[in-house]
C-alpha atoms as an extended CHARMM CRD file, in Angstrom:
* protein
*
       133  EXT
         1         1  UNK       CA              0.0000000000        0.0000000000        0.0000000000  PROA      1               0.0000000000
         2         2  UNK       CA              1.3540000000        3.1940000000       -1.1400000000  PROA      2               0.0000000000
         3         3  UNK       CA              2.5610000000        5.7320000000        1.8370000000  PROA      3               0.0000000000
         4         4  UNK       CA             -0.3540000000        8.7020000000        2.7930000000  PROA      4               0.0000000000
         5         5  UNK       CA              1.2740000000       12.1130000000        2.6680000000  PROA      5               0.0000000000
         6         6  UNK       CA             -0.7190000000       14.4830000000        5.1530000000  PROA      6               0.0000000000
         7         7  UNK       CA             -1.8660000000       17.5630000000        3.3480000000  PROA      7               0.0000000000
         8         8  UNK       CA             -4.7910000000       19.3440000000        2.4710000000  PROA      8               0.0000000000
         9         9  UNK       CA             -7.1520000000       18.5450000000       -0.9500000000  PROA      9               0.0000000000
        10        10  UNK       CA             -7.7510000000       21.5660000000       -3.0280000000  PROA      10              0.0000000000
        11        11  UNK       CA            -11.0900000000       20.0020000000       -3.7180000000  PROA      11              0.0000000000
        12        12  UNK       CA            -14.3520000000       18.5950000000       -1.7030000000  PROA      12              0.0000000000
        13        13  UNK       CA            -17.3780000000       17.5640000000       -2.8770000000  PROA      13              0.0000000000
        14        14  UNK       CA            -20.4240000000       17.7200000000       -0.3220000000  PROA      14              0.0000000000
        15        15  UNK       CA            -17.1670000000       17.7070000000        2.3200000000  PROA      15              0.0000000000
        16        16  UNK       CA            -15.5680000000       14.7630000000        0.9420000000  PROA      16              0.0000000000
        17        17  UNK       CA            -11.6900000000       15.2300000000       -0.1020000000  PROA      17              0.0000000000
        18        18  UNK       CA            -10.8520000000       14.6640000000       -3.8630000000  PROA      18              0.0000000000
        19        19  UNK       CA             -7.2040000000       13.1410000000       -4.0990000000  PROA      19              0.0000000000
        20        20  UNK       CA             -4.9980000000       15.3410000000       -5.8280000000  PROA      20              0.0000000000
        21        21  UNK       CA             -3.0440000000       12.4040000000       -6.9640000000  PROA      21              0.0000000000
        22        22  UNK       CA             -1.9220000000       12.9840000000      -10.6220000000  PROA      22              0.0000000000
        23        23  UNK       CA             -4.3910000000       16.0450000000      -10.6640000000  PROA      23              0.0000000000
        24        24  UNK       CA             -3.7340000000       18.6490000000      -13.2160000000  PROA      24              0.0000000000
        25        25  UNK       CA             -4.2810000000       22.4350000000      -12.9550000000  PROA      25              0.0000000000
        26        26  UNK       CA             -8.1310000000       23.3360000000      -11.8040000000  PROA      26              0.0000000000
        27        27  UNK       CA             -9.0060000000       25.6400000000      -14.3780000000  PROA      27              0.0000000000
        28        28  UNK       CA            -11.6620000000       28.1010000000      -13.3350000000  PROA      28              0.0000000000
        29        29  UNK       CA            -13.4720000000       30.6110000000      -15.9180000000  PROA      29              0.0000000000
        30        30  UNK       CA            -15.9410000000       33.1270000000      -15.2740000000  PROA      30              0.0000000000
        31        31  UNK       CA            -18.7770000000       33.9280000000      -17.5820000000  PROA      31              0.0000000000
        32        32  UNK       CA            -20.2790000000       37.4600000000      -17.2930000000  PROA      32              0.0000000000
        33        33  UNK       CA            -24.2000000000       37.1920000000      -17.1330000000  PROA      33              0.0000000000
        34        34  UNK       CA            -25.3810000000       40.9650000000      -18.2840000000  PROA      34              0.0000000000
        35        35  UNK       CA            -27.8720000000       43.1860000000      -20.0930000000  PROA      35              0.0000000000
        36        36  UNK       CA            -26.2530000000       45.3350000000      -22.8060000000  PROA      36              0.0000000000
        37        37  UNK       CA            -28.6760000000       48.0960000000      -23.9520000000  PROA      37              0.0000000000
        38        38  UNK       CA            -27.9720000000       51.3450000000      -26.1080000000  PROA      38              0.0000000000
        39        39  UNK       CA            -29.7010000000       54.2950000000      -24.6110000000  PROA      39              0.0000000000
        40        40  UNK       CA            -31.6590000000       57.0360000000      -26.8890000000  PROA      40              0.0000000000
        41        41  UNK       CA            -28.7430000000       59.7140000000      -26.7000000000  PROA      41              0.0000000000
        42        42  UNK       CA            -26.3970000000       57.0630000000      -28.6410000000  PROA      42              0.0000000000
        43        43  UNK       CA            -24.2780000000       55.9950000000      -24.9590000000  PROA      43              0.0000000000
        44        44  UNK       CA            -24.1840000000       52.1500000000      -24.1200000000  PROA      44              0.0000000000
        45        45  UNK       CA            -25.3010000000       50.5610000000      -20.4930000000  PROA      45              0.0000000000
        46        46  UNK       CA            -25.0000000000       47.4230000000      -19.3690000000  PROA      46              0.0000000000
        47        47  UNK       CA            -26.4390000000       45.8100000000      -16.7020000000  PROA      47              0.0000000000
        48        48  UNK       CA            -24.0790000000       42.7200000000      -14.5190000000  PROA      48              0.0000000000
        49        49  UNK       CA            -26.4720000000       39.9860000000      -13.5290000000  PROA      49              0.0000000000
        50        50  UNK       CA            -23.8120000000       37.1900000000      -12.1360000000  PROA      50              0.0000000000
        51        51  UNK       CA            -20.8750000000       36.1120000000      -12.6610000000  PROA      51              0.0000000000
        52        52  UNK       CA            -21.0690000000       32.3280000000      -13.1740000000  PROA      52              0.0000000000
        53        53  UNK       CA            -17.7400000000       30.3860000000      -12.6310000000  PROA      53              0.0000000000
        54        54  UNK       CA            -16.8740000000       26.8480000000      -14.8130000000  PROA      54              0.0000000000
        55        55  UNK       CA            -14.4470000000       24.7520000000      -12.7830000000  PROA      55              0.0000000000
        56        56  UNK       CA            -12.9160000000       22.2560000000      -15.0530000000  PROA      56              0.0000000000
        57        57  UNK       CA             -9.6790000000       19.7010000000      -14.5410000000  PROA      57              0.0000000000
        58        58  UNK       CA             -8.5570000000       15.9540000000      -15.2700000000  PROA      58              0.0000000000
        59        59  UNK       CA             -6.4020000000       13.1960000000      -14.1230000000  PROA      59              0.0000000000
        60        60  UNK       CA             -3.8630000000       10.9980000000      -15.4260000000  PROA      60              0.0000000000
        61        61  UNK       CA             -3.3740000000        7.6460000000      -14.2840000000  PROA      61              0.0000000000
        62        62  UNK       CA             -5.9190000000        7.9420000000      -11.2230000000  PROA      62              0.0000000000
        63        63  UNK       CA             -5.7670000000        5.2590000000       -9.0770000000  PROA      63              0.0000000000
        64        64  UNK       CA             -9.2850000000        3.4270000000       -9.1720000000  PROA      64              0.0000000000
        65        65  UNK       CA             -9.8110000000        3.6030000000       -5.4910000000  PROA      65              0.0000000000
        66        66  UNK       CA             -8.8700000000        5.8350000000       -2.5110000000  PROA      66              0.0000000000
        67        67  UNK       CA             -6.7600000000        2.5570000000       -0.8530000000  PROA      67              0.0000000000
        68        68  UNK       CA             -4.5110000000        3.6740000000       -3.7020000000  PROA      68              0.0000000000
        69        69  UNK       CA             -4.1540000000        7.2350000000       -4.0410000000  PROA      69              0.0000000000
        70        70  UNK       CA             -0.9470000000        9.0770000000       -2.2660000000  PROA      70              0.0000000000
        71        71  UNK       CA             -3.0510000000       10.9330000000        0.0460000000  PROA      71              0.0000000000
        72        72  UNK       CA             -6.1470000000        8.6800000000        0.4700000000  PROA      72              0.0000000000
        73        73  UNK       CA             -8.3660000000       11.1470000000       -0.5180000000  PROA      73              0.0000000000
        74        74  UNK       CA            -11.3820000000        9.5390000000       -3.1000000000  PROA      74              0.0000000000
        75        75  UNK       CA            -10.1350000000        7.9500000000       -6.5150000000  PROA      75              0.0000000000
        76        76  UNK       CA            -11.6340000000        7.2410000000       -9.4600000000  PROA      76              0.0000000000
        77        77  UNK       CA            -14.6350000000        4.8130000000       -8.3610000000  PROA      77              0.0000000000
        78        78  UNK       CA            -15.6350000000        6.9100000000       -5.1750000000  PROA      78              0.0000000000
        79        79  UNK       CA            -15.6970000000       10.2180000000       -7.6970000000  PROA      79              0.0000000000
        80        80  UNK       CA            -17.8400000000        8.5660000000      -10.6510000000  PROA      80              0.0000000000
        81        81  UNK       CA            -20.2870000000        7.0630000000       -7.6410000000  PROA      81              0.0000000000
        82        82  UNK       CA            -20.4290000000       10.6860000000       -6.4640000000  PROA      82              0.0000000000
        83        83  UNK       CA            -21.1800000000       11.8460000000      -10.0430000000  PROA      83              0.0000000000
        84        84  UNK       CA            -24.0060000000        8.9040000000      -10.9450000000  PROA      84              0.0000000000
        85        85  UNK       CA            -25.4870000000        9.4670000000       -7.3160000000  PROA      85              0.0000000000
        86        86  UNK       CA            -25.6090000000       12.9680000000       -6.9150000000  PROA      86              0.0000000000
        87        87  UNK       CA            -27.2860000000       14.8110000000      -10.8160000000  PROA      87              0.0000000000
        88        88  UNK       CA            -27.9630000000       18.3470000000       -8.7500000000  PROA      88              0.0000000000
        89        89  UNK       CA            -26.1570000000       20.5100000000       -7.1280000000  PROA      89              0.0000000000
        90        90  UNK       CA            -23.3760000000       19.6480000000       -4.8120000000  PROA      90              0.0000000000
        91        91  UNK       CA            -21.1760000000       21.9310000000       -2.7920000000  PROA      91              0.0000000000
        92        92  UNK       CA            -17.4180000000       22.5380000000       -4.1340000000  PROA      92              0.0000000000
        93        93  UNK       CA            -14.9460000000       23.7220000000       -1.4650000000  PROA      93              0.0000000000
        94        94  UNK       CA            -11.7900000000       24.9130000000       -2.5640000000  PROA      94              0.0000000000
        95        95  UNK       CA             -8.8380000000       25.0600000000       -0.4090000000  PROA      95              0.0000000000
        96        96  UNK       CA             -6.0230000000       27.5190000000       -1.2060000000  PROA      96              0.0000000000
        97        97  UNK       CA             -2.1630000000       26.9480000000       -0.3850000000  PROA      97              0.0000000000
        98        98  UNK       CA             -2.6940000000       30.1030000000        2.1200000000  PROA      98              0.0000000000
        99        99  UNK       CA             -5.5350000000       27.6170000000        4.0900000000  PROA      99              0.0000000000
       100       100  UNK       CA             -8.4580000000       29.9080000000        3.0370000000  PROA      100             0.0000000000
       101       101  UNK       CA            -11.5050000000       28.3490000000        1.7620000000  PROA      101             0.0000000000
       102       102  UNK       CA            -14.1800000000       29.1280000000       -0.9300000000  PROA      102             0.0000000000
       103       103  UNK       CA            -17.3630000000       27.3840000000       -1.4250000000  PROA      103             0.0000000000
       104       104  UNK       CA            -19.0420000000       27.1800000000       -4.5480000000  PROA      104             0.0000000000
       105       105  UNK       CA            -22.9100000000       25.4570000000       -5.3480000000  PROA      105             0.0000000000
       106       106  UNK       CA            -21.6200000000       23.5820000000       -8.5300000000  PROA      106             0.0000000000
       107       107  UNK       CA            -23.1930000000       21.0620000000      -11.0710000000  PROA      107             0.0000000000
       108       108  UNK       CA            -21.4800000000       18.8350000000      -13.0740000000  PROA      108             0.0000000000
       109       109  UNK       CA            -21.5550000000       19.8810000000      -16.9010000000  PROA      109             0.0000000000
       110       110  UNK       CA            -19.4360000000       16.8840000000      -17.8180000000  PROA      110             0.0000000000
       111       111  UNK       CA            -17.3760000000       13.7090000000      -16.6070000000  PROA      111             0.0000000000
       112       112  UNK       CA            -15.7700000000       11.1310000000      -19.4090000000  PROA      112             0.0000000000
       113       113  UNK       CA            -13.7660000000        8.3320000000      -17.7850000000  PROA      113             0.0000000000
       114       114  UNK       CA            -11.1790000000        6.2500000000      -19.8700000000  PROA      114             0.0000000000
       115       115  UNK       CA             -9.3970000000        3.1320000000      -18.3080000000  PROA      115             0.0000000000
       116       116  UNK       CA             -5.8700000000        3.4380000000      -19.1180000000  PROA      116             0.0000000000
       117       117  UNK       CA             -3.8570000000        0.5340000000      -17.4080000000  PROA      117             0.0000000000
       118       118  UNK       CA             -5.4290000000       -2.6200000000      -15.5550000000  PROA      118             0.0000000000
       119       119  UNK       CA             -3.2740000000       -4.3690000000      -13.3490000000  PROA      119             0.0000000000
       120       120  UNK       CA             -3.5510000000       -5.3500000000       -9.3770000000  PROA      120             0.0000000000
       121       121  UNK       CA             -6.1030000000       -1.9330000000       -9.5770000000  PROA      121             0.0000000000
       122       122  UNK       CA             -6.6340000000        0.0700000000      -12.4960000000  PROA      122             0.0000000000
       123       123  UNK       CA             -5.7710000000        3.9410000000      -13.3880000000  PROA      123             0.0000000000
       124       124  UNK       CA             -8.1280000000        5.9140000000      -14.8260000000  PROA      124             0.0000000000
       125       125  UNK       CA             -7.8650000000        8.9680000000      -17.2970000000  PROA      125             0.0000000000
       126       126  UNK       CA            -10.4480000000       11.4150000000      -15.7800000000  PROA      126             0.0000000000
       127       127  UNK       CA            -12.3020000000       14.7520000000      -17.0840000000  PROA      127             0.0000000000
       128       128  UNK       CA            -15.1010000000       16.6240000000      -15.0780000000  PROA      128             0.0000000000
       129       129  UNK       CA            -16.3130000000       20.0790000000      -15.1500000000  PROA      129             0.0000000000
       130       130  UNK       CA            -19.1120000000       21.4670000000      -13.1270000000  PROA      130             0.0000000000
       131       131  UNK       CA            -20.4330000000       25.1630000000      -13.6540000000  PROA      131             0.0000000000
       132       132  UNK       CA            -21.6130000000       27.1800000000      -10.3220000000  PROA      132             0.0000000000
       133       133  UNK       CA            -25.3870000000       27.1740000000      -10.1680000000  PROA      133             0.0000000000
């Protein structure tokens, strides 16, 4: 069994810690929800609804289970039962290298699994994004 490093997860779902094992960069975009108008003199207004963030990132070689991640946080089983259990919203917490912490209400957008290796556990290539509600 691989040794458990003691650190902090950048992500939780619903409070649960997603391993960073073999994570890559969490990409986060913001879309700007507004009302453009053009007013009678000619001048242009525009009106911010939201700003809506997309959280997106992947995996390489993700070990299928939390027994076999580096930090014990969930693998790639515990994350796809989270994602065919849970088709609302969840809460994302984010946890900077400072030890502040965000919370967004999230939905997943998108998850595609591919098995890469099979051995005495398998690795997974993993995609998800989730969009704040």
């Amino acid at each position: 069994m691989p040794e458990k490093f003691d650190i902090n997860a950048l992500m939780e779902f619903n409070n649960n810690k997603v391993t960073d094992h073999n994570r890559q960069p969490l990409s986060v975009t913001v879309e700007r929800i507004e009302s453009p108008k053009r007013m009678a003199n000619g001048t242009r207004r525009k009106y911010v609804v939201a700003d809506k963030r997309t959280f997106s990132t992947s995996w390489n070689e993700l070990p299928s289970s939390a027994t076999y991640t580096v930090d014990g946080f969930w693998g790639g089983e515990e994350l796809e039962n989270f994602y065919n259990n849970n088709a609302g919203e969840f809460t994302l917490k984010l946890t900077y290298g400072d030890k502040t912490q965000k919370s967004f209400r999230v939905m997943f957008t998108s998850f595609r699994k591919t098995l890469s290796k099979r051995g005495l556990y398998d690795f997974w290539e993993l995609n998800i994004e989730m969009e704040e509600v």
